[in-house]
FILUMKE-86733 format. One record per residue: residue in three letters; x, y, z of N, C-alpha, C in turn. Coordinates in steps of 0.2 Angstrom, whole numbers. Example, Ala and Ser with C-alpha at 12.3 -4.5 7.8 and 13.67 -1.06 7.14 Angstrom:
BEGIN
+---------+-------+-------+-------+-------+-------+-------+-------+-------+-------+
: residuo :   n.X :   n.Y :   n.Z :  ca.X :  ca.Y :  ca.Z :   c.X :   c.Y :   c.Z :
+---------+-------+-------+-------+-------+-------+-------+-------+-------+-------+
:     ALA :    66 :   -28 :    39 :    62 :   -22 :    39 :    66 :   -16 :    39 :
:     SER :    64 :   -11 :    35 :    68 :    -5 :    36 :    64 :     0 :    39 :
+---------+-------+-------+-------+-------+-------+-------+-------+-------+-------+
REM end
This chain:
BEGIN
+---------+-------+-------+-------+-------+-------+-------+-------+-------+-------+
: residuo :   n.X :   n.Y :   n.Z :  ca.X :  ca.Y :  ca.Z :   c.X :   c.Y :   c.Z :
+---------+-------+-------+-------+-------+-------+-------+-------+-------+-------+
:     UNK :  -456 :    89 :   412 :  -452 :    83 :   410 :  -456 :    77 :   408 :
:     UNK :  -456 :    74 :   403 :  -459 :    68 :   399 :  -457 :    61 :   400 :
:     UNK :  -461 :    57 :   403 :  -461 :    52 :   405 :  -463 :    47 :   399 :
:     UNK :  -458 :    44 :   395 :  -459 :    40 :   390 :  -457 :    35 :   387 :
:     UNK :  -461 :    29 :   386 :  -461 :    21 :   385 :  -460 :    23 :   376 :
:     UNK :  -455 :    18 :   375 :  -454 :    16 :   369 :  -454 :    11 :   366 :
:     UNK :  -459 :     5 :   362 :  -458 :     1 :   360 :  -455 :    -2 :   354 :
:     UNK :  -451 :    -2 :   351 :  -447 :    -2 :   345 :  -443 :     3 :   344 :
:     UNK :  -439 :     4 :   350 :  -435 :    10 :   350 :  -430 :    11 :   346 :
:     UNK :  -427 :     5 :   344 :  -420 :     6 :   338 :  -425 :     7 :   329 :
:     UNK :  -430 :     8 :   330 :  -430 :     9 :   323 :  -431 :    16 :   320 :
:     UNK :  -431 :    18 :   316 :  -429 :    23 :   314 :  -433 :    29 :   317 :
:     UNK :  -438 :    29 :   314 :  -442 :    32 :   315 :  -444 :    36 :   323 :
:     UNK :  -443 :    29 :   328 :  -444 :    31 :   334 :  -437 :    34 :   336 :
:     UNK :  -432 :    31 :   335 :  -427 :    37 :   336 :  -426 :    41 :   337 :
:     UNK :  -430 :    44 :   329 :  -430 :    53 :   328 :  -433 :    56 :   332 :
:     UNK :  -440 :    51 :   336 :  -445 :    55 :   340 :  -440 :    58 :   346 :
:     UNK :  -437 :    51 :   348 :  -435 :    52 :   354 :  -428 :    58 :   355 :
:     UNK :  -425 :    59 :   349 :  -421 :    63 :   349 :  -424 :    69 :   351 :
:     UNK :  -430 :    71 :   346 :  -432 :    78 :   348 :  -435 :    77 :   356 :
:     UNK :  -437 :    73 :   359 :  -440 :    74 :   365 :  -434 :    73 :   371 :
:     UNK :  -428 :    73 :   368 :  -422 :    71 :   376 :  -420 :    78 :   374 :
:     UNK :  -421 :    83 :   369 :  -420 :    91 :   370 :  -425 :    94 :   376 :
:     UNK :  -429 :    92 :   377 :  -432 :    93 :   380 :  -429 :    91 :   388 :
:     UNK :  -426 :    85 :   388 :  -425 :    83 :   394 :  -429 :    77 :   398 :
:     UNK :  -432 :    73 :   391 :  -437 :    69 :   393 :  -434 :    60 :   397 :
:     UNK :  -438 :    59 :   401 :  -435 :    53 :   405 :  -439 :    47 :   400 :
:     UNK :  -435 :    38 :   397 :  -437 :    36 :   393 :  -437 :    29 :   397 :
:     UNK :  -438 :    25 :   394 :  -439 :    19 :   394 :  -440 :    15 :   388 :
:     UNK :  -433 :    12 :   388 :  -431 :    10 :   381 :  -433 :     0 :   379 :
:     UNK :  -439 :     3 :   373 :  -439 :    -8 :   373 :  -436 :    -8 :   366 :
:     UNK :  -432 :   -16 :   363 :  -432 :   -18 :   357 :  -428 :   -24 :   358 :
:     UNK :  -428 :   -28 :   355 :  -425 :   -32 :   352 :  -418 :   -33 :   350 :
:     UNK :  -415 :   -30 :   349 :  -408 :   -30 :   347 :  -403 :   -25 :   354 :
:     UNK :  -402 :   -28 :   360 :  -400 :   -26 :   365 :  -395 :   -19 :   366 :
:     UNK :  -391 :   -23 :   360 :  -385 :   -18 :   358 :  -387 :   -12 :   357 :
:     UNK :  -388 :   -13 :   351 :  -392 :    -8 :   348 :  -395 :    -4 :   352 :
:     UNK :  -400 :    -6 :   354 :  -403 :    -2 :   361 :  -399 :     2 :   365 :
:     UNK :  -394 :     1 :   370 :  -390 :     2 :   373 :  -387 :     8 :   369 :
:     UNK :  -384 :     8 :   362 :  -383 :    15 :   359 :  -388 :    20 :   358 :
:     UNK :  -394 :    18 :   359 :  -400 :    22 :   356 :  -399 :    25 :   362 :
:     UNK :  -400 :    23 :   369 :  -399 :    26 :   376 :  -394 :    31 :   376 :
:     UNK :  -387 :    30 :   373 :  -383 :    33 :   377 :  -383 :    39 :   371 :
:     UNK :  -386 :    39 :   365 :  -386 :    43 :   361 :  -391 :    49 :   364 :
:     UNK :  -395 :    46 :   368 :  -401 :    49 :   370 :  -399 :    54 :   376 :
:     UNK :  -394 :    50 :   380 :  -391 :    54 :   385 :  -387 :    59 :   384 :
:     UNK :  -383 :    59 :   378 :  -378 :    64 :   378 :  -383 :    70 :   374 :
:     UNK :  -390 :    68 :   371 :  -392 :    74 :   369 :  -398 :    79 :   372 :
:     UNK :  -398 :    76 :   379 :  -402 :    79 :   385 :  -404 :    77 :   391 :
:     UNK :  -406 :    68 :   389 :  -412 :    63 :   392 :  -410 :    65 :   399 :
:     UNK :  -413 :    65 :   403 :  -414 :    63 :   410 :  -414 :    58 :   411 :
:     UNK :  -416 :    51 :   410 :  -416 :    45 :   410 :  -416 :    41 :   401 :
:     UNK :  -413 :    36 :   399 :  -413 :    31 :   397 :  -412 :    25 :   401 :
:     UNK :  -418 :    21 :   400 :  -415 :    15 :   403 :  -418 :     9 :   398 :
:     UNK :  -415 :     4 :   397 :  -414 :    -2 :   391 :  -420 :    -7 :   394 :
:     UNK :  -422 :   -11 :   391 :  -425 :   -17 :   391 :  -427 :   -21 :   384 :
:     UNK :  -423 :   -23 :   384 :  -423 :   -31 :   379 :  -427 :   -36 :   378 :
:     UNK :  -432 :   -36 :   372 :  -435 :   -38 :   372 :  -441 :   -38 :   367 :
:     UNK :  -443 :   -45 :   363 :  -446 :   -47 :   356 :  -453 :   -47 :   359 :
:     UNK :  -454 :   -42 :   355 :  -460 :   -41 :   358 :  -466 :   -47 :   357 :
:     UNK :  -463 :   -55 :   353 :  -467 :   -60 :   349 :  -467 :   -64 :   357 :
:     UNK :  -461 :   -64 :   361 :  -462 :   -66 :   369 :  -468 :   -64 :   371 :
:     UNK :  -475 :   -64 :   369 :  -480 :   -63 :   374 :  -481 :   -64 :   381 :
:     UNK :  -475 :   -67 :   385 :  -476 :   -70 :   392 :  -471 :   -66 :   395 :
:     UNK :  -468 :   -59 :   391 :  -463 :   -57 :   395 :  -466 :   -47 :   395 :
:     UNK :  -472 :   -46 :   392 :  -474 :   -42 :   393 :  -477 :   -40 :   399 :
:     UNK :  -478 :   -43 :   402 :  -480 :   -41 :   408 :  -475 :   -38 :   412 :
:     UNK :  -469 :   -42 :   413 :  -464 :   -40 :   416 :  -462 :   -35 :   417 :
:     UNK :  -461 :   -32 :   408 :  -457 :   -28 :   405 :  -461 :   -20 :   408 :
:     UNK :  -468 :   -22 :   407 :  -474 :   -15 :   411 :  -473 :   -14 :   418 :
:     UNK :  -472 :   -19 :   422 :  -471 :   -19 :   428 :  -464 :   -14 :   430 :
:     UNK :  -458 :   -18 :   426 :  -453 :   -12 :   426 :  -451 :    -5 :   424 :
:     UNK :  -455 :    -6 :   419 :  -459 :     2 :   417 :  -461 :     6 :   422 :
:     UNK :  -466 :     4 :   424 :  -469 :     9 :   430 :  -463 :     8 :   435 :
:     UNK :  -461 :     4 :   437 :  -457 :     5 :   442 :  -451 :    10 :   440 :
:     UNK :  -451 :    12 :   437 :  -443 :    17 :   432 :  -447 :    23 :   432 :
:     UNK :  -453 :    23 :   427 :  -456 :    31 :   427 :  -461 :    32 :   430 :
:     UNK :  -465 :    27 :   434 :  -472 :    30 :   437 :  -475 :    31 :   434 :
:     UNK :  -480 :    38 :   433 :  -485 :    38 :   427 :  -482 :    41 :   421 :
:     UNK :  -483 :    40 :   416 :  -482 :    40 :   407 :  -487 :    44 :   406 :
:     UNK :  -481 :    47 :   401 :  -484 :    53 :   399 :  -486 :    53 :   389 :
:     UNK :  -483 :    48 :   388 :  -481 :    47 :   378 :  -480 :    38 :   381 :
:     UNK :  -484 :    34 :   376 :  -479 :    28 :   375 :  -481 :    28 :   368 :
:     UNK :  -476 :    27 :   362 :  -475 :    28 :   358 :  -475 :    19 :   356 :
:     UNK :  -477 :    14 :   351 :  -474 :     7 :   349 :  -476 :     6 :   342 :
:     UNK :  -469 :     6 :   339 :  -465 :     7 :   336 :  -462 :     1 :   332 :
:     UNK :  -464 :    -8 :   335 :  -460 :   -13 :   332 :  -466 :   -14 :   324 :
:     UNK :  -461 :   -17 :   320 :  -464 :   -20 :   313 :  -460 :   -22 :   310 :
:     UNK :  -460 :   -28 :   304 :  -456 :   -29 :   299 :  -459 :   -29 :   293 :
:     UNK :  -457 :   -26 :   288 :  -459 :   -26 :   282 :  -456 :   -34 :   277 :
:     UNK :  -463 :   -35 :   274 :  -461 :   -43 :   276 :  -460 :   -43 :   265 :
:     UNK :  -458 :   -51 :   266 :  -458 :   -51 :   257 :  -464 :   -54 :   255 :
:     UNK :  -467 :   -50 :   252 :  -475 :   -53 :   249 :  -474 :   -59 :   246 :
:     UNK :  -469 :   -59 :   241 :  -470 :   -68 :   236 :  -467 :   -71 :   242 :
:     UNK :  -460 :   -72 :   249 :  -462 :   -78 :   250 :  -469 :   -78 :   256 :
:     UNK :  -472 :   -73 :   257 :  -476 :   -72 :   262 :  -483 :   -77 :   257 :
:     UNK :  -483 :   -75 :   250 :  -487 :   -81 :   247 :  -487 :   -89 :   247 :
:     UNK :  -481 :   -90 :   248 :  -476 :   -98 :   244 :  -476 :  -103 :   251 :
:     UNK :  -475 :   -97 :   258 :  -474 :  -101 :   263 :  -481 :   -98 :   271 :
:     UNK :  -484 :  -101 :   272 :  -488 :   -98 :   275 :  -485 :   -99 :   284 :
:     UNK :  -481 :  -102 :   286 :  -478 :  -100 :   290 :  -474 :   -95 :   291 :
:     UNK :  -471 :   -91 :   285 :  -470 :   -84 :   284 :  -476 :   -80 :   285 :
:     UNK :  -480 :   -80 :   284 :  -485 :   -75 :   284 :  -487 :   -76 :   287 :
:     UNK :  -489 :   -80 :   292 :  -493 :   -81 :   298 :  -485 :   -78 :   304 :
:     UNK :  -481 :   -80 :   303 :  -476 :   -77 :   308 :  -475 :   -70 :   307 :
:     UNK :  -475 :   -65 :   301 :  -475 :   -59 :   301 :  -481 :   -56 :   300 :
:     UNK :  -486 :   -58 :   301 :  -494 :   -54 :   303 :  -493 :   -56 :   311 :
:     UNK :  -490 :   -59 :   316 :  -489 :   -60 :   321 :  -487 :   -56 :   322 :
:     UNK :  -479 :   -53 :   321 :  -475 :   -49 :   320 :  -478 :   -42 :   322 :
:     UNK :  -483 :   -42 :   315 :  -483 :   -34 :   313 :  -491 :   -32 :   318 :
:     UNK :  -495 :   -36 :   320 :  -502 :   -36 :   323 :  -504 :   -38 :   328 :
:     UNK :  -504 :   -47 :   330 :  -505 :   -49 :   334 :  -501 :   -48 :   340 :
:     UNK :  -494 :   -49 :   339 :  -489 :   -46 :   347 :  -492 :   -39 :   349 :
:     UNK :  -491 :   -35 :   343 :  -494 :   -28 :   344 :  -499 :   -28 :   350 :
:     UNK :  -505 :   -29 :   348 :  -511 :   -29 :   352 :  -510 :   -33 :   358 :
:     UNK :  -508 :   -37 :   357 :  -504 :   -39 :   365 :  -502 :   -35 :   368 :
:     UNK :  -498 :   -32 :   367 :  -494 :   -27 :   371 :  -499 :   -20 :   371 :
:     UNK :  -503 :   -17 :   368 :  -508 :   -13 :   368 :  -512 :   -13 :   372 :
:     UNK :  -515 :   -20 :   373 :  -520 :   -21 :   377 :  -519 :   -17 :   384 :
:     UNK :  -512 :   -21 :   389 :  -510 :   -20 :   395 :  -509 :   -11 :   396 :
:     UNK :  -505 :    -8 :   391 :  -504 :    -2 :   392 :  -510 :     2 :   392 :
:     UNK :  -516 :     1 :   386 :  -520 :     4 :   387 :  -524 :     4 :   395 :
:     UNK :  -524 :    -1 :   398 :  -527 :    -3 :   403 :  -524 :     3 :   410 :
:     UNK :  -517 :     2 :   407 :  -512 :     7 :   414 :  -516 :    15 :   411 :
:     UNK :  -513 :    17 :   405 :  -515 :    24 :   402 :  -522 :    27 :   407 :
:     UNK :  -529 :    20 :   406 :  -535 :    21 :   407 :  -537 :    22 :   413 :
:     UNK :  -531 :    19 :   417 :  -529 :    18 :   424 :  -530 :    25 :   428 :
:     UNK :  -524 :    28 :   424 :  -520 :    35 :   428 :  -525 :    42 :   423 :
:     UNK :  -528 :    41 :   420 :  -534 :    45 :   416 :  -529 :    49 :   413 :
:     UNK :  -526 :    47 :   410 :  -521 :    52 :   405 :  -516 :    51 :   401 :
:     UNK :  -513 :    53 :   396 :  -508 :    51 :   393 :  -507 :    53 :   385 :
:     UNK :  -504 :    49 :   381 :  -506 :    49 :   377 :  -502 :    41 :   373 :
:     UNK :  -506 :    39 :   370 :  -503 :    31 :   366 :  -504 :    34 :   357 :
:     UNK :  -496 :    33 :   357 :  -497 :    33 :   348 :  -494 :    28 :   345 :
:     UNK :  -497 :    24 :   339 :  -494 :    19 :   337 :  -494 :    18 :   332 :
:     UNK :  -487 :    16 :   327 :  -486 :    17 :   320 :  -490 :    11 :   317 :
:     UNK :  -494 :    12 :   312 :  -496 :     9 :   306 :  -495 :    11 :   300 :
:     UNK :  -497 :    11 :   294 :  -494 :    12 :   290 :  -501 :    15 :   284 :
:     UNK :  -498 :    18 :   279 :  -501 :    19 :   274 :  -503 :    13 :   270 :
:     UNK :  -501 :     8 :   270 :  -504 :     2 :   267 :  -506 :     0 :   270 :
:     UNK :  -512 :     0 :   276 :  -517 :    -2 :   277 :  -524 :     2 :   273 :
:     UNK :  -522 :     7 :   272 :  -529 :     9 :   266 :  -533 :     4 :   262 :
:     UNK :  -528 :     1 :   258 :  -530 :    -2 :   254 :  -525 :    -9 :   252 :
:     UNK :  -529 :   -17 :   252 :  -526 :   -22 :   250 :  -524 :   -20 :   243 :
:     UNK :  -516 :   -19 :   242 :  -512 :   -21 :   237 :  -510 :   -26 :   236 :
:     UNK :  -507 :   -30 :   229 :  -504 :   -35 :   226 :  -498 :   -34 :   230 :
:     UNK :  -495 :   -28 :   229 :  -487 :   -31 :   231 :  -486 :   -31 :   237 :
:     UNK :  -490 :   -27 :   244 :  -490 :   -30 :   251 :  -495 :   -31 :   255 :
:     UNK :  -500 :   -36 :   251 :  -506 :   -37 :   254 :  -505 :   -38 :   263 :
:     UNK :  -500 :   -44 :   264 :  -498 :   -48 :   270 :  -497 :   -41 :   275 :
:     UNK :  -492 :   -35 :   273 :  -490 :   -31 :   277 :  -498 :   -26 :   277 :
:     UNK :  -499 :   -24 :   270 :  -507 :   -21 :   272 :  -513 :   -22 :   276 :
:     UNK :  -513 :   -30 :   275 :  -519 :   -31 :   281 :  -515 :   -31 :   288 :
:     UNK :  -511 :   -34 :   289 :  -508 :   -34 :   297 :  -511 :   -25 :   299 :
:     UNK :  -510 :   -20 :   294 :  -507 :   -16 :   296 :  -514 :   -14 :   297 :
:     UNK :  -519 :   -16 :   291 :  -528 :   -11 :   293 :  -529 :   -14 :   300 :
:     UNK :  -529 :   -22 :   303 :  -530 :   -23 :   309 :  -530 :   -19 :   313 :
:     UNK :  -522 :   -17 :   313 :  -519 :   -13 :   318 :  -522 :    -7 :   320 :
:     UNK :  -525 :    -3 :   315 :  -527 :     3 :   312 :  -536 :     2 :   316 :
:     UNK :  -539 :    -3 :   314 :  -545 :    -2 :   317 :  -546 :    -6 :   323 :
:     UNK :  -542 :    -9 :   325 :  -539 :    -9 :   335 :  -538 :    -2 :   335 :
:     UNK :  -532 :     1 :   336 :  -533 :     9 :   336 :  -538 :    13 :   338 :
:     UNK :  -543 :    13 :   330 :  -547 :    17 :   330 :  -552 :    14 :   337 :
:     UNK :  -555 :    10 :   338 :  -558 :     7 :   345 :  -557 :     8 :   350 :
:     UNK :  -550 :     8 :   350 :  -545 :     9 :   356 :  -546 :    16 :   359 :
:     UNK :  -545 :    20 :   353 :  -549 :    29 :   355 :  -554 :    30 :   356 :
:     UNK :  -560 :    27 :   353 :  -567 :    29 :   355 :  -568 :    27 :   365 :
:     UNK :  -565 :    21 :   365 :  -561 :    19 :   371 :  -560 :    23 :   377 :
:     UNK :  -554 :    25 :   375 :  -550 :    28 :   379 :  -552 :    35 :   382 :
:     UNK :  -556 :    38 :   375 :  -556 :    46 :   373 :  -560 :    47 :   382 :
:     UNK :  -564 :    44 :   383 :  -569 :    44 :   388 :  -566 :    44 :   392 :
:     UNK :  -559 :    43 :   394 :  -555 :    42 :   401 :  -550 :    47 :   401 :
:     UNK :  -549 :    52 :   397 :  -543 :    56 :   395 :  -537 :    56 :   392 :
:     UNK :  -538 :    49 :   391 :  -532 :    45 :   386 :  -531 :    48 :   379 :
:     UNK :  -527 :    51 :   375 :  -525 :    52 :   368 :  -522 :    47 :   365 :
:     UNK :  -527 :    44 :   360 :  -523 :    37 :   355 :  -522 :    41 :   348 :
:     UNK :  -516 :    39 :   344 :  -516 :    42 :   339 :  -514 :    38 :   335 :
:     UNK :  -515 :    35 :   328 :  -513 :    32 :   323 :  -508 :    35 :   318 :
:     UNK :  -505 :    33 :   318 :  -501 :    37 :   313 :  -498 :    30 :   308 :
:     UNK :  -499 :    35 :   301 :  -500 :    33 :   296 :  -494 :    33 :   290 :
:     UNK :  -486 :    33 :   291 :  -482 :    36 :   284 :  -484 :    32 :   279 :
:     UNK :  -477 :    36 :   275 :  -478 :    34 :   268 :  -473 :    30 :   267 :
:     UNK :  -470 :    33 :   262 :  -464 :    30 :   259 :  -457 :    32 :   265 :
:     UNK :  -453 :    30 :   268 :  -449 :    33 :   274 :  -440 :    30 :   271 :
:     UNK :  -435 :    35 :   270 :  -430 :    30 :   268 :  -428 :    29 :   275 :
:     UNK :  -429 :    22 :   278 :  -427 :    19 :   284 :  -421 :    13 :   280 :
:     UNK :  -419 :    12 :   287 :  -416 :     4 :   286 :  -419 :    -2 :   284 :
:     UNK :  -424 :    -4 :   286 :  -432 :    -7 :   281 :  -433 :    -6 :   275 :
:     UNK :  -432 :     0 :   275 :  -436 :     0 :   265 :  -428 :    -1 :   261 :
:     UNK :  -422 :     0 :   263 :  -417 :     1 :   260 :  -417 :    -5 :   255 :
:     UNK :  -414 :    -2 :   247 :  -415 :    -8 :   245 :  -419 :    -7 :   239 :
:     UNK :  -426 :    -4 :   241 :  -431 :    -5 :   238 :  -432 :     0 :   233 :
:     UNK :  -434 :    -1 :   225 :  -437 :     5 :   220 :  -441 :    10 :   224 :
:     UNK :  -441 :    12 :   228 :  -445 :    18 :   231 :  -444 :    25 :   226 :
:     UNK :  -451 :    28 :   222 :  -451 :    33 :   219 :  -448 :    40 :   223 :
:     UNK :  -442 :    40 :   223 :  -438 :    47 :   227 :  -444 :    53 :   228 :
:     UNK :  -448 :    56 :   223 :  -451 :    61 :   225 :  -456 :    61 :   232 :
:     UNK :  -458 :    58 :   231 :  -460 :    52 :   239 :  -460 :    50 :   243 :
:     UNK :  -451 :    50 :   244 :  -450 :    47 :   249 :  -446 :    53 :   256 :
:     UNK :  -448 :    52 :   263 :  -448 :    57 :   267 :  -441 :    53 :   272 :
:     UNK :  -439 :    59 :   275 :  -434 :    57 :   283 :  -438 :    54 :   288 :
:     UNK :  -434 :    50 :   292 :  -438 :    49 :   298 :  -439 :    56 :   300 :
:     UNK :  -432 :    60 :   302 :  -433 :    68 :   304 :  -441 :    70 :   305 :
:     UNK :  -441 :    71 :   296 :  -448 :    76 :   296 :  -455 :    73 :   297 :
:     UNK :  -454 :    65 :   299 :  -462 :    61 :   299 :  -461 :    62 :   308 :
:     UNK :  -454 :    61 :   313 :  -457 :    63 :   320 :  -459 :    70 :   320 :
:     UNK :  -456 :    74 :   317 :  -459 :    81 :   317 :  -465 :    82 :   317 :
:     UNK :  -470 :    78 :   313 :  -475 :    75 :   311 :  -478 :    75 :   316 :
:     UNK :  -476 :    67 :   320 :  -478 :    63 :   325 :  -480 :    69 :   331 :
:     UNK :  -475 :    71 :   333 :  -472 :    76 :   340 :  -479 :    81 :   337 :
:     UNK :  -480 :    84 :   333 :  -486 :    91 :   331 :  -493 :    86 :   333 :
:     UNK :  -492 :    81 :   331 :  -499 :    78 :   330 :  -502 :    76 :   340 :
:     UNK :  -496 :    72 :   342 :  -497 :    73 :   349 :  -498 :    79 :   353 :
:     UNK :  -496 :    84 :   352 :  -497 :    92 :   355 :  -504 :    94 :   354 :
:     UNK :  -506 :    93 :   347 :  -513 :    93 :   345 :  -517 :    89 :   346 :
:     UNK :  -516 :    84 :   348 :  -522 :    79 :   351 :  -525 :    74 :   344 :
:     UNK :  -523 :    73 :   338 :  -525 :    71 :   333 :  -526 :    67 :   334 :
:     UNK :  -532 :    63 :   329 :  -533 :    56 :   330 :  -528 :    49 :   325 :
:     UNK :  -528 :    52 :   318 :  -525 :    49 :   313 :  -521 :    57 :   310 :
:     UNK :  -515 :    53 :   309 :  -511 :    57 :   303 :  -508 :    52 :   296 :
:     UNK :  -509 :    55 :   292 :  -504 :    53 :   288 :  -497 :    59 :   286 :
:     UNK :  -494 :    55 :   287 :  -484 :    58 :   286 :  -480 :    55 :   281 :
:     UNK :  -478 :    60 :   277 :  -481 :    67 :   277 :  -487 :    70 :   271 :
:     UNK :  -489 :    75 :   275 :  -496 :    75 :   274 :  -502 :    73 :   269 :
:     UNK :  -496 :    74 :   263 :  -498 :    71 :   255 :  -501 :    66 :   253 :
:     UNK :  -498 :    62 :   259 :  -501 :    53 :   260 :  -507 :    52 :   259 :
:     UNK :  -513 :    59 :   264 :  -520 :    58 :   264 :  -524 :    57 :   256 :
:     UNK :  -520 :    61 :   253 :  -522 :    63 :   248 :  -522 :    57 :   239 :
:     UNK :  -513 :    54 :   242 :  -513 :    49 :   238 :  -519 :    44 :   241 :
:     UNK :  -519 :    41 :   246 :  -522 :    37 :   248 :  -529 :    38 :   245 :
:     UNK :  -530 :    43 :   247 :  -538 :    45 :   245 :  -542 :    43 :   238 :
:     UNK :  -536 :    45 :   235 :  -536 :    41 :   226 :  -536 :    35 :   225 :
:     UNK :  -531 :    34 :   230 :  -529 :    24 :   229 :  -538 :    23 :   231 :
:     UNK :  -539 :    22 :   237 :  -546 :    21 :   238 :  -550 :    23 :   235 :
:     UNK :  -551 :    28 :   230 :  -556 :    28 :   225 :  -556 :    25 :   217 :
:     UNK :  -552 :    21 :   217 :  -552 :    19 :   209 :  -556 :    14 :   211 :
:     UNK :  -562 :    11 :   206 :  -566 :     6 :   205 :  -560 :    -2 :   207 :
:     UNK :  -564 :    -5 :   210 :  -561 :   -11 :   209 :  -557 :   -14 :   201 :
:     UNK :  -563 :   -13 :   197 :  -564 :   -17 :   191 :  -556 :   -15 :   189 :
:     UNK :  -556 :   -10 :   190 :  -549 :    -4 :   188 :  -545 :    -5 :   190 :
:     UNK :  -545 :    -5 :   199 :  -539 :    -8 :   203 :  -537 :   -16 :   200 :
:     UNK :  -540 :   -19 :   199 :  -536 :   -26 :   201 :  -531 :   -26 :   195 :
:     UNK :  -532 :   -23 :   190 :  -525 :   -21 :   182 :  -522 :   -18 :   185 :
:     UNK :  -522 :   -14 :   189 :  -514 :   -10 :   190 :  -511 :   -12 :   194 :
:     UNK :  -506 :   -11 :   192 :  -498 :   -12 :   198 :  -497 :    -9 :   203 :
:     UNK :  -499 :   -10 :   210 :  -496 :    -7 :   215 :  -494 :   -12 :   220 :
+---------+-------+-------+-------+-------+-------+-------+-------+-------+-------+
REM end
């Protein structure tokens, strides 16, 4: 039975994780932001195996209420088996230009809280000499684009904290994993021109997620195709890139 922290638990993606893991019978501990919401995410979670769901409320931008929230963590699961976090917002590039208190509030959002909340967990993780921490970032961190630079850099940060964080950890028996989607049709991207042939389930990116953990990986991209586009996005000359539209 799995012991597991969830940070951004109503969002889409983590919910599918957690779906497959309450088959199992996993005990969870649920954070987000929108309370309500949460609360259904739990009872959805109980009718489909969980051993435990339990809520906590909570923007992860409050950095003075993090402590708290780990303190009742542990006191709920003891040692942690997965903490999965999972907050972000996919922000609007033009007014992320126009207004920089938009920008500086959503690279807060999507990085800096982040690694706040990262730091403390890794510390417990490195504690108890085991575990594993995976944390979503994105495929636009490969490469600064035009159209979401703001959310690309937040997210490379995030990505090379990460990667430190494993060389880190690896030496205490702690498993960090990056994960990397793509295009995902979530509640987030709704809306948006996203090229269908491209665009994946939350479903089959936890499936994803869940493989990658079993297997120990350091970085995925989801689904898998990703490594591949990116690999090209990263190789066109600057000179090149900066004329195209992405």
């Amino acid at each position: 039975m799995k012991n597991i922290l969830i940070v951004g638990a109503t969002s889409a993606i983590a919910m599918a994780c957690a779906r497959q893991w309450a088959k199992e019978g996993a005990r969870f501990f649920l954070v987000a932001r929108n309370g309500e919401r949460l609360e259904q995410v739990a009872a959805d979670l109980k009718a489909r195996g969980a051993d435990l769901a339990t809520c906590c409320q909570l923007d992860v931008n409050s950095l003075d209420r993090h402590s708290a929230m780990l303190e009742r963590c542990a006191s709920e699961l003891g040692t942690l088996d997965v903490v999965l976090v999972a907050p972000g917002t996919l922000p609007d590039q033009s007014e992320c230009q126009s207004n920089p208190d938009v920008a500086i509030r959503e690279f807060n959002t999507n990085v800096t809280s982040v690694i706040a909340l990262l730091t403390p967990i890794a510390n417990m993780l490195e504690a108890q000499k085991r575990g594993t921490l995976a944390v979503i970032s994105s495929v636009a961190a490969d490469r600064g684009r035009p159209s979401n630079y703001l959310y690309g850099s937040a997210k490379a940060a995030l990505s090379a904290f990460c990667e430190g964080m494993n060389a880190r950890l690896f030496k205490a028996g702690v498993h960090v994993l990056t994960i990397k989607p793509g295009f995902v049709a979530t509640p987030m991207t709704a809306g948006l021109p996203l090229p269908g042939p491209l665009v994946s389930t939350p479903e089959k990116v936890a499936s994803d997620i869940l493989r990658a953990i079993e297997k120990r990986k350091d970085v995925i991209y989801t689904p898998w195709f990703w490594s591949l586009i990116m690999l090209i996005i990263r190789s066109v000359p600057k000179p090149v890139f900066k004329r195209m539209s992405l």
